[in-house]
C-alpha positions as CSV (number, residue, x, y, z in Angstrom):
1,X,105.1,107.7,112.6
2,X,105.0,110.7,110.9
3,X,101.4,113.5,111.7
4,X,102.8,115.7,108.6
5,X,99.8,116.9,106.6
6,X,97.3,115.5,109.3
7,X,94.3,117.2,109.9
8,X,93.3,117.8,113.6
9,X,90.7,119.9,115.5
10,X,91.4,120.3,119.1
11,X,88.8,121.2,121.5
12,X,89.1,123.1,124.7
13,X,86.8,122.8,127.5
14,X,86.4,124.7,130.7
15,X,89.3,123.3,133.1
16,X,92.5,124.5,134.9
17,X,94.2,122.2,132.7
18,X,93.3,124.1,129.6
19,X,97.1,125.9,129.8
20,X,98.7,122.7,129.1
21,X,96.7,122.6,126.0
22,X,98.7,125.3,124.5
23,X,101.6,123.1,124.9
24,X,99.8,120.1,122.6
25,X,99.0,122.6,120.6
26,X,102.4,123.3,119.4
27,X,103.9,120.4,119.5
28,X,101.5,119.0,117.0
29,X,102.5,122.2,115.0
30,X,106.1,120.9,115.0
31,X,105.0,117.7,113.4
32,X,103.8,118.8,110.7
33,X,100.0,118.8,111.7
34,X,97.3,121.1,110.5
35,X,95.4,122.6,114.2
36,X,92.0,124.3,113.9
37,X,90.5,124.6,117.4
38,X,87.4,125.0,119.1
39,X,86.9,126.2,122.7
40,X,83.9,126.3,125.1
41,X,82.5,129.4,126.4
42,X,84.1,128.4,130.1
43,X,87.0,127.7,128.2
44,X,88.2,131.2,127.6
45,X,88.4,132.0,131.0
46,X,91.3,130.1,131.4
47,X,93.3,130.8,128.5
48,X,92.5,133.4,125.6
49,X,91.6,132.6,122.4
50,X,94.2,134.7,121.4
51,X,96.9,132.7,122.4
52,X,95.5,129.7,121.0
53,X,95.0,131.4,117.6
54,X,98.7,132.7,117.5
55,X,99.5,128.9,117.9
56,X,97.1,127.1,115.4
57,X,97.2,130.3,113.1
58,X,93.8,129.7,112.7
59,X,91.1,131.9,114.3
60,X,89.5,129.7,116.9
61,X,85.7,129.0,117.2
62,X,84.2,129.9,120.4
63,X,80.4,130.8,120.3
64,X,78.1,129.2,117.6
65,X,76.6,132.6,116.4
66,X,79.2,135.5,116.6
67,X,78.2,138.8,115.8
68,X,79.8,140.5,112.9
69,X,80.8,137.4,111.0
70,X,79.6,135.0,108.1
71,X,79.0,131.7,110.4
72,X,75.8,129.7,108.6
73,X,76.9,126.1,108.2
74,X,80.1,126.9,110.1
75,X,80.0,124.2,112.7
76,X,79.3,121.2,110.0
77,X,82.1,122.4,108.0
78,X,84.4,122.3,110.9
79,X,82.6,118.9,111.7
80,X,83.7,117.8,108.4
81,X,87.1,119.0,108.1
82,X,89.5,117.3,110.0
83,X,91.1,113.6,109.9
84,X,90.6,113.5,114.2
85,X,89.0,115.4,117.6
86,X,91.0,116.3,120.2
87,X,89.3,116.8,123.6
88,X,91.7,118.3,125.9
89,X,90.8,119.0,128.8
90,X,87.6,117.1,128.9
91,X,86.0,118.0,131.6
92,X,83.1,115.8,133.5
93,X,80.7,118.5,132.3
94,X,81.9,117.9,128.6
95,X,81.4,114.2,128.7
96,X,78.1,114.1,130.5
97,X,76.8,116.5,127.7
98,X,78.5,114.4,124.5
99,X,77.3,111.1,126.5
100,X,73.6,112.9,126.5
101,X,73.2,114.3,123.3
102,X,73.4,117.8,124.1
103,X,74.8,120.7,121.7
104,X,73.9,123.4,123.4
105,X,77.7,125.3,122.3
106,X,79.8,125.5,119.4
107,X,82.3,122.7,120.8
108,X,79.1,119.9,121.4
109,X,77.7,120.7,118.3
110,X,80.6,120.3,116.1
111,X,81.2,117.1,118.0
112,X,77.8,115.7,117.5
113,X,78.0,116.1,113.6
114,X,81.6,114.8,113.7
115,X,82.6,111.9,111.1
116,X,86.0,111.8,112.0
117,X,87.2,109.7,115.3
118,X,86.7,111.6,118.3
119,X,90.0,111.4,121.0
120,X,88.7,112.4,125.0
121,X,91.5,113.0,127.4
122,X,89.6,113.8,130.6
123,X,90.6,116.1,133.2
124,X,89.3,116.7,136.7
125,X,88.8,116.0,140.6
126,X,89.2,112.6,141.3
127,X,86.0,112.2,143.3
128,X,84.4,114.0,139.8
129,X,86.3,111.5,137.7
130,X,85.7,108.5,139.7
131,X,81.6,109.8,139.9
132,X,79.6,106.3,138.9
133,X,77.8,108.8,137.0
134,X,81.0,110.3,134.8
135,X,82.5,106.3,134.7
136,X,79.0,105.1,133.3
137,X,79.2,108.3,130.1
138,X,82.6,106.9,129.6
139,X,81.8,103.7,129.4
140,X,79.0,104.7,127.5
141,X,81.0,107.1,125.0
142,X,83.5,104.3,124.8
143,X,80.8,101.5,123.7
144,X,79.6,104.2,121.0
145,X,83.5,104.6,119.2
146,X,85.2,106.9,121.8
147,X,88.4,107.0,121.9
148,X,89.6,108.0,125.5
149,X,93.0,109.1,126.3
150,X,93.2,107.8,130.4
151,X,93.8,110.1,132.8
152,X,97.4,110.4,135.0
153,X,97.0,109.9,138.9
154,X,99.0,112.4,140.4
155,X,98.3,116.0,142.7
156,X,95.6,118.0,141.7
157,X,95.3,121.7,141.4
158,X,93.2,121.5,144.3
159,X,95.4,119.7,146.2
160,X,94.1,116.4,146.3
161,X,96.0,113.8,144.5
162,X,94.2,110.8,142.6
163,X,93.8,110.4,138.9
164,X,92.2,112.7,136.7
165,X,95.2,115.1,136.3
166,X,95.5,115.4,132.3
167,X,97.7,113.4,130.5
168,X,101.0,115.3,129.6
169,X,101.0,117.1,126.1
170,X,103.9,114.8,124.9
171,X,101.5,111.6,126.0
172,X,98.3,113.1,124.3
173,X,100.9,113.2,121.1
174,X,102.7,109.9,120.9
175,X,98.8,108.6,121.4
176,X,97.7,109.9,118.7
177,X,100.4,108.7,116.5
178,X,99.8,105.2,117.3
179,X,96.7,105.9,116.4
180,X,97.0,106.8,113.2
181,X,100.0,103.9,113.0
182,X,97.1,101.7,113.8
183,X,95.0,103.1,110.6
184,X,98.1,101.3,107.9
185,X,97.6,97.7,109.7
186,X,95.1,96.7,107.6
187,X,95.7,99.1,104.6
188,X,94.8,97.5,100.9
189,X,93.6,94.5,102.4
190,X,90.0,93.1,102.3
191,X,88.3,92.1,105.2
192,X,84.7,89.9,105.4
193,X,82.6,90.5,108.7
194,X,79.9,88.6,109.6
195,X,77.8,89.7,112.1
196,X,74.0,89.5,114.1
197,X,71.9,86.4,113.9
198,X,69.8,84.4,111.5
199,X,66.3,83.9,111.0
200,X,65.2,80.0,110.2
201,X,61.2,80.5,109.6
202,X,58.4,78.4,110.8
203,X,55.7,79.8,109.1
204,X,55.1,83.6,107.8
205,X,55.2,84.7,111.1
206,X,57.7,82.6,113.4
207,X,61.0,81.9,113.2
208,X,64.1,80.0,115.2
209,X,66.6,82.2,116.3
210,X,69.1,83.1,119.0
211,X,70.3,86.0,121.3
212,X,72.6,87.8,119.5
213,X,72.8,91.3,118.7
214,X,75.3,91.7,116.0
215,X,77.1,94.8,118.1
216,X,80.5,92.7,118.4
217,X,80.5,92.0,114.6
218,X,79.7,95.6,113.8
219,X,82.4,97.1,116.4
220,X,84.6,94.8,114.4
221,X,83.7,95.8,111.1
222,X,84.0,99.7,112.0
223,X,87.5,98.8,113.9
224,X,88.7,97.3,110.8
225,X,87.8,100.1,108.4
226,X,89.9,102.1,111.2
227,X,92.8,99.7,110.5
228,X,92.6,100.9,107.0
229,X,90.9,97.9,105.6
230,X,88.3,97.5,102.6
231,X,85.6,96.1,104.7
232,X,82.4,93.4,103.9
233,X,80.0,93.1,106.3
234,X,77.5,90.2,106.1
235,X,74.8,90.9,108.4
236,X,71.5,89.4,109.7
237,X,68.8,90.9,111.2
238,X,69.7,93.7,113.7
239,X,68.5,96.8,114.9
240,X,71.8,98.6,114.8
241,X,73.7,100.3,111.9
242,X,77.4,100.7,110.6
243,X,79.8,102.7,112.3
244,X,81.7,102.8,109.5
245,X,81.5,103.2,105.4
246,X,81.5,100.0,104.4
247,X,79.7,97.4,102.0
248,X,77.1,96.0,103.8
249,X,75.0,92.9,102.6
250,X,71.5,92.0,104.6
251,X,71.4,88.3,104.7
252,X,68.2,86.7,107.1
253,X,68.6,83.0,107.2
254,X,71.7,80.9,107.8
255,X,71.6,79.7,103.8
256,X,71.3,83.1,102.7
257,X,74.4,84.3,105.0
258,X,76.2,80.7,103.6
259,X,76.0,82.1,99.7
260,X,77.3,86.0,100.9
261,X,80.3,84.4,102.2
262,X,81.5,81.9,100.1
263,X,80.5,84.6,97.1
264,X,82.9,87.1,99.2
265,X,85.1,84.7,100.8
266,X,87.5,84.3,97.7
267,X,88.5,88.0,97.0
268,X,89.4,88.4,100.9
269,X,92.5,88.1,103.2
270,X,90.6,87.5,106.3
271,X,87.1,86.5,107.0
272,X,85.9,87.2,110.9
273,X,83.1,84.8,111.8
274,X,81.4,87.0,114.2
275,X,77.9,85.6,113.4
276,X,75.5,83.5,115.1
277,X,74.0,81.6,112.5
278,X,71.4,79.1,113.4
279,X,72.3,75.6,113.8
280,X,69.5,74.0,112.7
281,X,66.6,74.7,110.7
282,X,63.0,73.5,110.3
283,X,62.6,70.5,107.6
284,X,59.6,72.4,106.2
285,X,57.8,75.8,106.2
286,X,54.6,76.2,106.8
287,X,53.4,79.0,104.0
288,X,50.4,79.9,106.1
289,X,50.4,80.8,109.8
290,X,50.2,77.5,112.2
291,X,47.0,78.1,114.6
292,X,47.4,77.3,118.2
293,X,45.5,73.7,117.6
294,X,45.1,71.5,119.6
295,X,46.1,71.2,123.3
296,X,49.1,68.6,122.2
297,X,51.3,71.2,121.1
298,X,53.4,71.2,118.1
299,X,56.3,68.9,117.0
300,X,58.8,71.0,115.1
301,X,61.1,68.6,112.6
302,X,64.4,70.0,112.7
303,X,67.4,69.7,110.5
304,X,71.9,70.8,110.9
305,X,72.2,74.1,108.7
306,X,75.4,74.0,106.7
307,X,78.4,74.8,108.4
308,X,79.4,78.5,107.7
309,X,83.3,78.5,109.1
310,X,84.2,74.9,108.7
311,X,83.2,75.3,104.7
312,X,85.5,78.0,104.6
313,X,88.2,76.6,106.4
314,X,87.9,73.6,103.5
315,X,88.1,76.4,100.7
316,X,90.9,78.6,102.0
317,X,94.0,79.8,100.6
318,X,97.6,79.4,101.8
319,X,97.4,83.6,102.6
320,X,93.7,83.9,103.6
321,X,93.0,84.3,107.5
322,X,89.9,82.7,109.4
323,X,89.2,84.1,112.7
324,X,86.0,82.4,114.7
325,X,84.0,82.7,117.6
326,X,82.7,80.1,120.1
327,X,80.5,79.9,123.0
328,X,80.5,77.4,125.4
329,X,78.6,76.6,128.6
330,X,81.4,74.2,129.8
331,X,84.8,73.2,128.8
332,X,85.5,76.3,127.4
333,X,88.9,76.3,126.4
334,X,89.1,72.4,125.2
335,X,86.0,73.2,123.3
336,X,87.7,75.9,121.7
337,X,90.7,74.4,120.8
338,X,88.6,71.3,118.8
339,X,86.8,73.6,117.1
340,X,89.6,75.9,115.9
341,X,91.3,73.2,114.5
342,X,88.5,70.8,112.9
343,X,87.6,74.5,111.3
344,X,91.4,75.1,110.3
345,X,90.8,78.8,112.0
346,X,93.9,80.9,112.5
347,X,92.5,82.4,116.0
348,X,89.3,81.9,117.8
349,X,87.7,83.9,120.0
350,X,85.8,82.2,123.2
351,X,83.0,84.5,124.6
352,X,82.6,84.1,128.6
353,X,79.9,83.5,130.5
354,X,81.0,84.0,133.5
355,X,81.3,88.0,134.4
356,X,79.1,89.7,131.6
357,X,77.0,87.9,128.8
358,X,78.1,88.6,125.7
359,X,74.6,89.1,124.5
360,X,72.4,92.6,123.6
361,X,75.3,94.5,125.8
362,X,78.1,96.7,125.1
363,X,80.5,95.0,127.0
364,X,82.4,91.5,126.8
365,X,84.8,89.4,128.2
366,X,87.3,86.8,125.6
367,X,89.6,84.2,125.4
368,X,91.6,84.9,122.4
369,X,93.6,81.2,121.3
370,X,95.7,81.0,118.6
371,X,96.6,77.9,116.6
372,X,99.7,77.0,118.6
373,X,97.4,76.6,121.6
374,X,98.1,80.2,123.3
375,X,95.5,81.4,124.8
376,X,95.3,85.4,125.9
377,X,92.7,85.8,128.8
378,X,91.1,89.7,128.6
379,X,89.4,91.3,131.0
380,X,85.7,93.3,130.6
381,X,85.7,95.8,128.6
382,X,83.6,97.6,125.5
383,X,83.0,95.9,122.5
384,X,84.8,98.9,120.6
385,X,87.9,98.5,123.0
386,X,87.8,94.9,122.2
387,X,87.7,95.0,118.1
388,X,90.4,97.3,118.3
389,X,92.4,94.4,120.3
390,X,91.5,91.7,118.0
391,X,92.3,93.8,114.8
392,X,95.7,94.5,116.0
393,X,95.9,90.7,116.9
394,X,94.6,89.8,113.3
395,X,97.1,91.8,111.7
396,X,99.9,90.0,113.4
397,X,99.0,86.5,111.9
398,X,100.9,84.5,110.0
């Protein structure tokens, strides 16, 4: 994978390891790759921004309001410039501050206006980097659409040895091409998300409805549009928004989210079912509220909705991909299995119970089966982490 004519801002953060960013430095140079950089006040007492600027050939941004210099919007435009972030070092300082919200130097600031994907190779003590506090802002930075660049475990400029030593400068570069060879899987083609719950009303103030929080479908859609794809996402009611540009159409009840699909479904290569549509609906709608009544209670009348995924499979085309998601309480795997292939799905996904619910969190735990019966067992991890997974997976079908 070639990085000619990519655009890349490297930041620089206060740590000993800050020399071996030099290094990354120039080899991305040799590759072709256009190198701004940015470094942190603490920064520049480990290596000058002089030798950083002979090796980008850039001058390198250090404080937010320089004297002597046209700045104004600077820190946007350098937000807005590049194709990826590079944080190395990050130190445990860095991340707490990114993880918080806080811009309080050039180096935060550009990072919390920054469109592009953000890379974080850590680097610090191991009893810093193993800190419940720094693991809980990476796991939280992760969740959000971090990309982090793990750690090596080896000695320590302080002589302790453990893992937090940076990864090498040749490591930090052959992840970052992968990265961007990740970015053609889905190039030109069309991907349909759905994602959150529906709605299925009562009256004008009540409705039937489930758990789910739409966060997996979205980390899917924004994973996709990663991937290079042209992405549709169908979404019901959530409090969350796209991480991604990408077509969005609000859908509330389970018939609403029905027409979006099939009206979508037939200009895309793969549809990912990542919904919770209700099962069943009420037979009738009150149009005014329902008072409390009577002691007895109220009978609800209730009625199957129309089944999203196994329509689809019936309409499908010979190159069209349908990848679904289950839930089960008991007899996971053979539920999974039935349902993949009544629904003619190409891969399902089975949520677990077990470790994490996959509800309102950031984190999950799947069963990925395809339609020869393999099944791929992954462990906990962010829902971010886990669309990047199943996109690569996707684009391996065939």
């Amino acid at each position: 994978m070639s990085l000619k004519g990519k655009k890349i801002v490297v930041g620089i953060s206060g740590g000993i390891a800050a020399y071996k960013t030099a290094f990354l430095i120039r080899l991305l140079k040799k590759a072709g790759v256009d190198v701004r950089a940015i470094m942190t006040p603490n920064a520049v007492k480990f290596i000058t921004p002089l030798t950083i600027e002979t090796l980008c050939q850039h001058p390198v941004a250090v404080e937010m309001f320089p004297e002597y210099r046209y700045v104004a919007t600077h820190h946007i435009d350098l937000a807005e410039w590049p194709d990826l972030f590079v944080i190395a070092p990050a130190t445990a300082n860095f991340i707490g501050k990114i993880a918080s919200g806080v811009s309080d130097d050039m180096l935060t600031t550009v990072i919390c206006a920054a469109r592009a994907p953000v890379m974080i190779a850590p680097s610090m003590n191991s009893q810093m980097y193993l800190n419940k506090i720094t693991q809980g802002n990476i796991e939280k930075l992760r969740a959000a659409g971090y990309i982090f660049i793990d750690p090596n475990i080896g000695e320590m400029a302080c002589e302790t040895y453990g893992p937090g030593r940076l990864a090498e400068p040749d490591e930090i570069v052959q992840f970052i091409k992968k990265y961007f060879e990740k970015k053609k899987l889905l190039k030109n083609k069309k991907v349909l998300v759905t994602a959150g719950p529906c709605r299925e009303p009562i009256d004008p103030v009540r409705f039937i409805s489930n758990r789910s929080s739409g966060r997996m479908g979205y980390a899917i859609a924004e994973a996709a549009y990663e991937a290079g794809a042209d992405v549709t996402l169908v979404s019901g009611p959530v409090e969350i928004k796209p991480g991604a540009p990408c077509k969005v159409i609000p859908v509330e009840t389970t018939e609403e989210m029905y027409k979006a699909v099939k009206k979508a479904f037939g200009k895309s290569d793969f549809l990912i079912m990542a919904a919770a549509p209700a099962d069943f609906t009420s037979t009738s709608t009150s149009k005014q509220k329902i008072k409390k009544g009577s002691s007895k209670g109220l009978k609800l009348e209730l009625h199957s909705t129309i089944d999203i995924l196994e329509t689809a499979g019936k309409s499908k085309k010979a190159k069209q991909k349908i990848i679904g998601f289950a839930l089960e309480t008991e007899n996971g795997i053979a539920n999974a299995k039935a349902k993949l292939k009544k629904k003619k799905l190409d891969l399902i996904v089975l949520n677990s119970m077990e470790d994490t619910a996959p509800f309102e969190g950031d984190n999950n735990k799947v069963t990925l089966i395809g339609k020869k019966g393999r099944t791929e067992p992954l462990p906990t991890m962010s829902k971010m982490e886990l669309a990047r997974i199943l996109i690569e997976r996707i684009s391996r079908l065939e």
